[in-house]
Backbone as JSON, one array per atom type, in Angstrom:
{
  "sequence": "XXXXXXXXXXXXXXXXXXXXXXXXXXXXXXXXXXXXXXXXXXXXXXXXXXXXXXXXXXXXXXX",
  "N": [[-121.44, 2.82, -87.08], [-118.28, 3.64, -87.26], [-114.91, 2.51, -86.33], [-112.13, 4.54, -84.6], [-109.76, 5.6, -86.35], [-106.68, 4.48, -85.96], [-104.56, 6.14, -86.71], [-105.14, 8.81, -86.25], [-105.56, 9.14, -84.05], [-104.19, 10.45, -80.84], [-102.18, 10.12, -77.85], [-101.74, 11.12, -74.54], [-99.2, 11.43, -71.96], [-98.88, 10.99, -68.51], [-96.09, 11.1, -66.55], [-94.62, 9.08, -63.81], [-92.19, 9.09, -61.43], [-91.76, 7.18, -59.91], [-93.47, 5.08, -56.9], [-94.38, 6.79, -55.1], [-94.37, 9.17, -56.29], [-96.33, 8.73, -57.82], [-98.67, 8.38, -55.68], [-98.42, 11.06, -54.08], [-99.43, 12.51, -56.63], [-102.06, 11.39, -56.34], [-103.07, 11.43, -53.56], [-103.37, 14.4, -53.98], [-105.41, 17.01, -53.75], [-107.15, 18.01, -55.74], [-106.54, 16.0, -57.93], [-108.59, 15.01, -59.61], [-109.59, 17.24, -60.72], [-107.26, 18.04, -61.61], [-106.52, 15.92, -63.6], [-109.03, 15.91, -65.35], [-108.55, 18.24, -66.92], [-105.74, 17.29, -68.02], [-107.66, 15.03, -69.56], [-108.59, 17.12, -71.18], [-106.73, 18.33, -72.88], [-106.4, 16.96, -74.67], [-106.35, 16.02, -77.98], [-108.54, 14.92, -79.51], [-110.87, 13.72, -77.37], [-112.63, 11.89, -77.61], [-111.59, 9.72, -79.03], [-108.69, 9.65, -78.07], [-106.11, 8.88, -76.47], [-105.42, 9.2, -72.82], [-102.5, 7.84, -70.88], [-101.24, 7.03, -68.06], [-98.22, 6.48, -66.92], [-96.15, 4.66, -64.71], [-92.53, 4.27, -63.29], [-91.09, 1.24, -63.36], [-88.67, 0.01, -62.8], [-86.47, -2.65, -62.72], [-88.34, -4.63, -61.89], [-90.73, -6.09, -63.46], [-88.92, -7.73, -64.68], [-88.49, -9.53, -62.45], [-89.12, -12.5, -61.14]],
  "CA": [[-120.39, 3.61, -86.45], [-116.99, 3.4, -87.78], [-114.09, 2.36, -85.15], [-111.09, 5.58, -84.82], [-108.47, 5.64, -87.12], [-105.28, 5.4, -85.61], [-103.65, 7.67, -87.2], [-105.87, 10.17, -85.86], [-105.31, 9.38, -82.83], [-102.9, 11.08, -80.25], [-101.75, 10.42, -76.48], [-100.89, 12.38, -73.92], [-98.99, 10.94, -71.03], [-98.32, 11.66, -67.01], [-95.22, 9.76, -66.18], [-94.93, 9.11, -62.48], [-90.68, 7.9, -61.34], [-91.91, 6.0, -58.32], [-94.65, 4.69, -56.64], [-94.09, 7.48, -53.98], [-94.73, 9.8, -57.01], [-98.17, 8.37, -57.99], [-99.16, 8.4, -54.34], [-98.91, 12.3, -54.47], [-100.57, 12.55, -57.18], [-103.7, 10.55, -55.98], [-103.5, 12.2, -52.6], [-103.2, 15.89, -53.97], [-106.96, 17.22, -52.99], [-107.42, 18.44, -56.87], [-106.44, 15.34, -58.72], [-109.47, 15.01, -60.41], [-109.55, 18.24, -61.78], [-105.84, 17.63, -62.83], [-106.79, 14.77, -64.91], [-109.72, 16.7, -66.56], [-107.19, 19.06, -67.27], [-105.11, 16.22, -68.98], [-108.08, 14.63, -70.71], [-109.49, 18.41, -72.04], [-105.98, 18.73, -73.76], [-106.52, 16.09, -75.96], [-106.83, 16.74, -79.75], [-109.93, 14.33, -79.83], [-110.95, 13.43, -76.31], [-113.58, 10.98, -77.46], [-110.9, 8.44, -79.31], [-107.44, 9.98, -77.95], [-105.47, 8.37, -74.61], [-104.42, 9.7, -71.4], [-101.7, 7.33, -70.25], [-100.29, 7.04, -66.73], [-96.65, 6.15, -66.74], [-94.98, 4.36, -63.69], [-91.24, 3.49, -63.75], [-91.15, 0.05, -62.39], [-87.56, -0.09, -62.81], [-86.65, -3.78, -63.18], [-89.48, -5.28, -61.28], [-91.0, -6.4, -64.25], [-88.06, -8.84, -64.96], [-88.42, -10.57, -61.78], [-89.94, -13.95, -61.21]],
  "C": [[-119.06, 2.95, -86.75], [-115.8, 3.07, -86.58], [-112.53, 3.8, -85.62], [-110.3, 4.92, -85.66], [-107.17, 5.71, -86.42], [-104.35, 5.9, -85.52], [-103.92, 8.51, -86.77], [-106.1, 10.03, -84.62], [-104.41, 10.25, -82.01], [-102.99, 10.42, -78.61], [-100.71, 11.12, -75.43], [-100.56, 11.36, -72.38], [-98.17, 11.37, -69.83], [-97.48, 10.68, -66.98], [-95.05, 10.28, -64.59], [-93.15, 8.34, -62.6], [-91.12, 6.78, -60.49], [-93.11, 5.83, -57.77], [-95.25, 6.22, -55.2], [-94.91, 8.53, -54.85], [-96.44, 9.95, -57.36], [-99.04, 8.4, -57.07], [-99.66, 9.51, -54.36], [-99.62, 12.64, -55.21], [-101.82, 12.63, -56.81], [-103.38, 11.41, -54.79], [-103.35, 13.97, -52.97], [-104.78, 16.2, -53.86], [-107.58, 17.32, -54.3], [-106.93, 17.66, -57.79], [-107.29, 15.06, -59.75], [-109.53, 15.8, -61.26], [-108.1, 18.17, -62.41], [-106.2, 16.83, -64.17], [-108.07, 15.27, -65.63], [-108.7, 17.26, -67.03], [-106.43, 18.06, -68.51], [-106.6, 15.97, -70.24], [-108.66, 16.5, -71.49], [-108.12, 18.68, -73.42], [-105.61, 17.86, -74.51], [-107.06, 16.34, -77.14], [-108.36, 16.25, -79.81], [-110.44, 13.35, -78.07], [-111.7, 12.15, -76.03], [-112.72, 9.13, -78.27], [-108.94, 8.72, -78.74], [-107.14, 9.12, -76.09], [-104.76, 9.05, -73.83], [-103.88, 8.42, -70.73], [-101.17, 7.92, -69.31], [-99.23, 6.24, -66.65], [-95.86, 5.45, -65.68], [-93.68, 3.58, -63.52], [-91.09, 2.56, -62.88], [-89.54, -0.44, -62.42], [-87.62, -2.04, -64.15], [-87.46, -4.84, -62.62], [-90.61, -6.35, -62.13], [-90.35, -7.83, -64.63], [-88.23, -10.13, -63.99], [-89.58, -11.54, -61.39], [-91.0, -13.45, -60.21]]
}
């Protein structure tokens, strides 16, 4: 078995602004089926990525 090419890859990504954001998300009752949803509209579902996005501002920077 050969490992993907990735070139032939693609991703598809939910961006979330805030943590407030991603919350909703996860508490909406039909999240699950959202994110099928996401992964079904992937070109190749079996080597392609669904990224989740959250803007951490500059949180990252700090010590």
């Amino acid at each position: 078995m050969s490992s993907p090419n990735r070139a032939d890859s693609s991703a598809a990504v939910a961006r979330f602004d805030d943590w407030a954001a991603l919350a909703r998300y996860q508490d909406h009752p039909q999240h699950q089926t959202q994110g099928r949803q996401l992964l079904a509209a992937l070109i190749n579902p079996d080597t392609d990525l669904l990224v989740f996005d959250l803007d951490t501002g500059d949180d990252r920077a700090k010590p």
